[in-house]
Each structure stands twice: as C-alpha cells, then as structure tokens.
FINU-189566 format. One record per residue (C-alpha): chain; x, y, z. Coordinates in steps of 0.1 Angstrom, whole numbers. Layout:
 mol    xx    yy    zz
   A     X     Y     Z
...
END
This chain:
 mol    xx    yy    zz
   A   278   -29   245
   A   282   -59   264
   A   252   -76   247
   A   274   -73   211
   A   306   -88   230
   A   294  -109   254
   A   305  -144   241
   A   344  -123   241
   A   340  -109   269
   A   327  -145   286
   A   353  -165   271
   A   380  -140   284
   A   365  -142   320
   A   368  -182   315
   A   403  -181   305
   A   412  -160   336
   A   395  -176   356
   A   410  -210   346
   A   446  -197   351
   A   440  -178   380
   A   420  -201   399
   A   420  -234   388
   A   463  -228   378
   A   459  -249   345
   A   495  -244   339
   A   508  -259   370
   A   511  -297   372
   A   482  -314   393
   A   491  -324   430
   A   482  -361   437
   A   447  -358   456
   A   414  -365   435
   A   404  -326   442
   A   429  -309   429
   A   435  -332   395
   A   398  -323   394
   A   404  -286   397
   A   429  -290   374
   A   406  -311   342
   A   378  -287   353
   A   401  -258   341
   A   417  -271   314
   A   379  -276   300
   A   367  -240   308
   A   399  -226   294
   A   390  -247   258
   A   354  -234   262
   A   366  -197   269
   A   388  -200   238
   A   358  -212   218
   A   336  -187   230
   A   366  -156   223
   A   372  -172   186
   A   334  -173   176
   A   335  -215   174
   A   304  -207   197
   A   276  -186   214
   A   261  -182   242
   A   244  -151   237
   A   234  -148   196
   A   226  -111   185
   A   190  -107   172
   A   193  -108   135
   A   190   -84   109
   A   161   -90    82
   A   176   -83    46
   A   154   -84    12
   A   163  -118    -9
   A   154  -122   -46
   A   143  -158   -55
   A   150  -158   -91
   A   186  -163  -104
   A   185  -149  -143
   A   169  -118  -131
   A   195  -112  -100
   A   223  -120  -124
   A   210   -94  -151
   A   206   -69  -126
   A   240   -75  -107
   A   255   -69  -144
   A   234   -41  -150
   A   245   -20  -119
   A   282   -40  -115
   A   274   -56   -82
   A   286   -90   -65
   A   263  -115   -61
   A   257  -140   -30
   A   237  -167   -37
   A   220  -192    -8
   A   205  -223   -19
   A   191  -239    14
   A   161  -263    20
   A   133  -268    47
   A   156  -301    62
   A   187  -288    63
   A   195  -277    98
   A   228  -263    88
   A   212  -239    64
   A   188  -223    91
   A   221  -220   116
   A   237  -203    88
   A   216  -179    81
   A   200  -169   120
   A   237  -170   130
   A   258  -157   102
   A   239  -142    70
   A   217  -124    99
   A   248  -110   118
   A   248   -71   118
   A   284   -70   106
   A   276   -92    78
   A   242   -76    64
   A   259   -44    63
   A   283   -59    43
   A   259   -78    22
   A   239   -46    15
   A   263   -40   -16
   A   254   -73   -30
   A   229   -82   -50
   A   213  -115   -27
   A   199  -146   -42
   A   181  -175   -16
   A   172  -207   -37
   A   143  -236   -20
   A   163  -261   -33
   A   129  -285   -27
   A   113  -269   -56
   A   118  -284   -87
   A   127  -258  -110
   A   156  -248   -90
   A   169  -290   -94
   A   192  -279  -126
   A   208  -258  -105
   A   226  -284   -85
   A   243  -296  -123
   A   247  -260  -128
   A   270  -254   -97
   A   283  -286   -92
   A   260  -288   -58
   A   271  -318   -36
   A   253  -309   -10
   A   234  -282    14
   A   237  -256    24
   A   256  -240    -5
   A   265  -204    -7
   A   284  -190   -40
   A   301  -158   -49
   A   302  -136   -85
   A   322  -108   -84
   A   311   -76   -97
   A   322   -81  -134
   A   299  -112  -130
   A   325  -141  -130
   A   320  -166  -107
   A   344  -172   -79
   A   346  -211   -71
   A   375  -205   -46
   A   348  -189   -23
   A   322  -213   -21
   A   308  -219     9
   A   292  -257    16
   A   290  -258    57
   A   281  -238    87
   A   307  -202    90
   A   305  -179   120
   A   304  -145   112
   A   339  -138   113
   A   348  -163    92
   A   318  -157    66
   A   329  -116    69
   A   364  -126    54
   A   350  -144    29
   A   329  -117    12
   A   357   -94    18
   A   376  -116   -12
   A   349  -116   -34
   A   366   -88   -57
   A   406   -95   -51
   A   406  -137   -46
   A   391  -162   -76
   A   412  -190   -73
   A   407  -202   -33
   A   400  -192     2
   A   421  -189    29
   A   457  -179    37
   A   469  -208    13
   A   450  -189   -19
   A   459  -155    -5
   A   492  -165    -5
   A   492  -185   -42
   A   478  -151   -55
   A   495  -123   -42
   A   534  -142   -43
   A   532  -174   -63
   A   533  -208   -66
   A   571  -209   -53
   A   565  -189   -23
   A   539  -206   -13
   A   555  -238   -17
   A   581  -221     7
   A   557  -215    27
   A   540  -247    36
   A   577  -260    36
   A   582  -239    70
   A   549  -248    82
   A   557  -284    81
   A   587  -279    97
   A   574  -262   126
   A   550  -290   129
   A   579  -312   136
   A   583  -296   171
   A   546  -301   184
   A   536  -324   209
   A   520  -350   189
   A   555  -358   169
   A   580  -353   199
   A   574  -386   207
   A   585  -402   180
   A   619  -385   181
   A   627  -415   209
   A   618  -440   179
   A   638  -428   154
   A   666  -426   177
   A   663  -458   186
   A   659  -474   151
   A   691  -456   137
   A   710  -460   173
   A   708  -499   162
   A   731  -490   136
   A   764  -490   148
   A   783  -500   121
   A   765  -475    93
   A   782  -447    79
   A   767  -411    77
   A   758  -419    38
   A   740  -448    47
   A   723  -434    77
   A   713  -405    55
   A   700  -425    27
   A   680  -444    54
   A   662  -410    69
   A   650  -403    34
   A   636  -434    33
   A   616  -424    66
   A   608  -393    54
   A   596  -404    21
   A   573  -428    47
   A   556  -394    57
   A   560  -379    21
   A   535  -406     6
   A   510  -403    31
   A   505  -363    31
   A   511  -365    -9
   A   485  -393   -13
   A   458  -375     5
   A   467  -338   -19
   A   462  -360   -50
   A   429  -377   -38
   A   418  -340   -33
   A   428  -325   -67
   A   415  -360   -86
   A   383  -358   -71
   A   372  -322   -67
   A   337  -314   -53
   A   334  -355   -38
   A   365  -351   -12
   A   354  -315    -1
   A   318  -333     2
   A   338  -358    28
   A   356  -330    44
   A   323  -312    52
   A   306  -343    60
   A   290  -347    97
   A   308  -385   101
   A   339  -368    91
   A   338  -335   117
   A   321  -362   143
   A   358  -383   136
   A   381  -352   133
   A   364  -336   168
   A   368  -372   184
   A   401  -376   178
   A   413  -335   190
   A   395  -347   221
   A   415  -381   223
   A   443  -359   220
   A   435  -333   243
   A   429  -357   271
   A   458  -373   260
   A   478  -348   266
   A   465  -336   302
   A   478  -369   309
   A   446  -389   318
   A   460  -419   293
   A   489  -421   269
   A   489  -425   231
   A   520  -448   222
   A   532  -477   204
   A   526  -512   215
   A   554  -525   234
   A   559  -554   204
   A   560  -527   176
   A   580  -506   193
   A   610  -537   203
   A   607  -547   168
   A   615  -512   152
   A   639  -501   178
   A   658  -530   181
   A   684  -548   156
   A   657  -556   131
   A   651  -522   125
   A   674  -515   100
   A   649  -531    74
   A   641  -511    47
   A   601  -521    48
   A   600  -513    88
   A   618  -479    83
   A   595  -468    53
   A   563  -480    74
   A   577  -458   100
   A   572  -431    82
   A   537  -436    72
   A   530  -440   110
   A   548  -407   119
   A   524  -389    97
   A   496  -405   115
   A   510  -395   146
   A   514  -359   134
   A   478  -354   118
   A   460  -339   149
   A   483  -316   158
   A   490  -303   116
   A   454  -308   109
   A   445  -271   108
   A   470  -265    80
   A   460  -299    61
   A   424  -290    60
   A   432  -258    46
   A   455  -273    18
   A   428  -299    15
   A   401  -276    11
   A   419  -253   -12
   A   432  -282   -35
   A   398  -297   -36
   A   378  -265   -47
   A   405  -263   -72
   A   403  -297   -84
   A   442  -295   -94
   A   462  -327   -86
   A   496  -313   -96
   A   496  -283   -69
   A   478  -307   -43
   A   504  -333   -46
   A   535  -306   -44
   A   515  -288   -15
   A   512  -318     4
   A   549  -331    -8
   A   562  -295     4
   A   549  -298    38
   A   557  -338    42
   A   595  -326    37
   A   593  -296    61
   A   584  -323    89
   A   604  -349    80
   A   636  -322    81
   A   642  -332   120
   A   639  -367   115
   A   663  -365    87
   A   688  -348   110
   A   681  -370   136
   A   688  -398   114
   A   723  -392    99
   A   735  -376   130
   A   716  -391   166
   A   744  -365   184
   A   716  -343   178
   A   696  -359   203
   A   714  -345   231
   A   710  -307   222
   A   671  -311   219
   A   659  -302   254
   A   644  -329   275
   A   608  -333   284
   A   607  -315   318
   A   584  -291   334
   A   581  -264   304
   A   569  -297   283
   A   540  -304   307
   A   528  -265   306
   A   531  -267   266
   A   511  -301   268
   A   482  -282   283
   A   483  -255   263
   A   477  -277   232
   A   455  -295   256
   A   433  -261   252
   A   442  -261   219
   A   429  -298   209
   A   396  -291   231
   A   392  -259   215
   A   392  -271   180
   A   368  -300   191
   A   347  -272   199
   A   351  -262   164
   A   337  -285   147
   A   310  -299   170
   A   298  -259   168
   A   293  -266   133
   A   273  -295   139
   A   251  -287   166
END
C-alpha cells in the first residue's frame, strides 16, 4: 500500500510539515533563523506539492513488461481487423526522454492495464526503414507517441512529443475514442459546447488572471498614468483604457497566430529543453520574488515617465499594455500553454488568434475599469497581511510548476 502511494503520501507529510512547523503562511520575524525556517518551508511545501501532483518521484513503481509489435502495416491491419486503438511509440537509443517515458509512464501499472486494449506499436527511429515515418507523421522530434482510435482514424489532437507522468498520460488514452480535435480542458471544452462557449470560457479565465499577484502591481501604474489626467472626460479616459488593453490584446493574439501559422515548428519550441529550462527559470524568479527575497518592478525612470504628465501619450499607453502582458505571463502561463499547445496541434490561426484575443480582453477588463473610473481604486482592498499569505501561496505555486518542468527534463 504505501509502496503504490508513497510520493502522495510524502508530499502530504511535506506540506504539513511545512505549515505546521516551519508556519509558511506567517510573515518571517526579522532574525536570519527564522527567515531561514521560513524559505526552507516554502521550498518543501513546493516539493511536497510536486511530489502529491506526480511532477516527480521519489519512489518509481517497478514497471510492468507489455508485448510491442515493431511493424506498423501489420499493427494497423490488425487494429482494423479486431476494431482496436492503436498507440504508437517511436523512440531512439539517444533520447533520454523516451527511456523516462516509458520506465516511468508506459510501464506504470495503471497505464498497462489500460494499454492492454490497444494494439501497441514501438518504432527504433535509428533504423532506416522507419525514416519515412517522420514525413508520415509530421515528426519534429523525439519521443513521439500517437493515437488511432478504434475505427482507425488518427487522432492528431492526442499526440504526445515530451515526457507525461502517468496521470497525465492515463487521461490521455482515456480520449482516444470521444476527443480528435485536441487535448486538454481547452479541446474538451471546444468539443462538447462550442466554439462560443469556449470563447466564453477563456474570457473568464483571463479575467481572473487580472487578480493574481503578478498583475496587482501594475494596478498602481495604470492609476497613476490616468490619475495624470485631470482634465479628461470619462469618453476619453475610456477610449484611452482600450488603447491599454489593446497593448495586452496584441501581445497574447500575436503569440495564438504564430501558433496556428506554424503548426508542428512552435509546439517543437514549446517542448523544447531551452524553452522548459527559460519557462522553469522564470516560475523560480517569480517564486522567490514573491517570498520577498527581491522585487520585480519597473525602473524608477520608466515608471516617472509613464505615471507622470507625459503619460497621456498614446505610444506610452499602448506600450503599457504590451508590458502588462509581460508582467502577467508567469502567473497565466498554465492556461497559455494549454491554448498554445492546442492551437498548435491544430495548426488553425483563426481560433488561436480569437483564443488568445478572448483571454487578452478578460484581463484587460480591470484595467479598463480602472481606467475610465480610478474611484475604483479605493474599493480594491489594499495589500496587507492576507496579500503576503496569498504571495506565498503562489510562492508554492511558482516553485511547484518549476518543478514541473525541470521533472520533465531530468
């Protein structure tokens, strides 16, 4: 029993432990020791959260041995022939995320029993007649795992080109049957209620981002380059916070139509190890930032020269904008990468661009209000004690997603 749990049932003990005894959510007295007991628990909270999610192990089950069939035609004509899905895994000797993948995940009880039903494929991809493959599939890169559902259509949605832990990989084959067009919440959602809804949906995730840490501070900012304007009227301040906005609309919008335009390449960059070395940097940038051991904020200059009477212009507002989203990415960058990743597997520029559009406008919603109306200001609550206990939680959260993404490295 506790062999098969004991990565949840460590990273629960951590997370206790890191309340209870090194009192995370309390601020840090002033003596070396006790900001040390504090860091210290902040750290073994993150790792404890990692550990309960599956972003890592400590104690990896012994694997189960499954039967693989090395040539495709004849899996394929047999999958037909007895209306099975199909998993195929196309590794090679070098790739160190392919043998992680499969000790780790394809190995996992839970997922061999699942993986019983299907017919199973593993590809060398160092032998040459298996090179037309990668033409074939559209193969960037390795380790590549693809899906055909029972009636033998292939399911790009559910492509798999990285490291998955189990839990992850278990949801996955679940789709194969009900989900062709993407993975994820975002394609669940696309499938089951529409293009509208899930427009909606991304809408309200956008504007929840507006409340997280990493874009409360720029509420000061944009209070301070409309408070300049004393003699504006509530049209023109209005006109002027879409103008902000559309500052964060054309960054997030941009980075949807790169992914539908290019497909297979930006998913490639997405999975790449530079790109999960930069995104885990910057969560730990964050998270440090916020357990206060330095601030993130605008130089002194920029910030006079934006806040101050020159701030009205049009060119300073819109650039703004673009810095807002900046600001914002760690903290949204859960949701982006799924809309990313679901818009690249796609390849569809229209739905990335409106995806991306939809969530820009859901974050820029408080700024807008803030904007025409800086009265506003005054009911948002201040930055107090509750807002150092909610900095360390997404202190945890930021180290925790670090985690993430150096588990699929190492």
């Amino acid at each position: 029993m506790f062999s098969e749990y004991a990565d949840q049932i460590t990273g629960v003990a951590l997370i206790v432990a890191s309340i209870f005894l090194f009192k995370i959510f309390r601020e840090p007295a002033v003596s070396a020791f006790s900001k040390a007991r504090f860091y210290t628990g902040a750290f073994a909270a993150s790792f404890g959260v990692s550990l309960l999610l599956g972003f890592l192990s400590l104690f990896p089950a012994a694997g189960v041995e499954l039967e693989w069939r090395g040539d495709i035609e004849q899996a394929l004509a047999e999958a037909r022939k007895a209306n099975k899905p199909v998993i195929i895994d196309m590794w090679a000797e070098w790739c160190k995320a392919c043998k992680k993948l499969d000790a780790r995940t394809l190995r996992d009880r839970d997922v061999a029993e699942i993986l019983k039903g299907f017919v199973r494929v593993k590809l060398d991809m160092e032998k040459p007649e298996n090179e037309p493959l990668y033409d074939r599939y559209d193969v960037k890169g390795l380790p590549w795992v693809g899906f055909y559902n029972s009636k033998g259509e292939f399911n790009a949605g559910l492509t798999l080109t990285d490291y998955e832990p189990p839990s992850d990989f278990i949801r996955r084959i679940e789709g194969v049957e009900e989900i062709s067009e993407g993975q994820s919440w975002l394609s669940d959602s696309l499938v089951k209620s529409g293009f509208l809804f899930t427009l909606l949906l991304v809408f309200l995730s956008g504007v929840a981002a507006s409340f997280t840490p990493c874009v409360y501070p720029m509420i000061p900012i944009t209070v301070g380059i409309f408070g300049g304007m004393k003699d504006a009227g509530t049209r023109k301040r209005f006109l002027l916070s879409l103008l902000f906005a559309s500052g964060i609309a054309v960054m997030y919008t941009s980075l949807g139509l790169a992914a539908g335009l290019t497909g297979g390449l930006f998913g490639s960059i997405l999975n790449s190890l530079s790109t999960k070395l930069l995104i885990a940097a910057v969560f730990i940038a964050m998270g440090l930032s916020m357990l206060g051991i330095f601030t993130l904020d605008l130089p002194a200059s920029l910030k006079d020269r934006i806040g101050g009477d020159r701030g009205g212009g049009i060119a300073g507002i819109f650039l703004m904008g673009l810095f807002a989203g900046i600001i914002a990415a760690p903290c949204v960058g859960p949701v982006l990468v799924a809309i990313l990743t679901y818009v690249a597997a796609n390849k569809d520029a229209f739905s990335g661009g409106a995806l991306l559009f939809a969530f820009s406008a859901g974050m820029s919603l408080l700024f807008i209000l803030i904007g025409t109306s800086t009265s506003l200001i005054a009911k948002l609550p201040g930055s107090g004690a509750w807002m150092k206990r909610v900095d360390t939680l997404f202190a945890v959260a930021f180290f925790s997603v670090a985690l993430y993404f150096i588990g699929q490295i190492i």
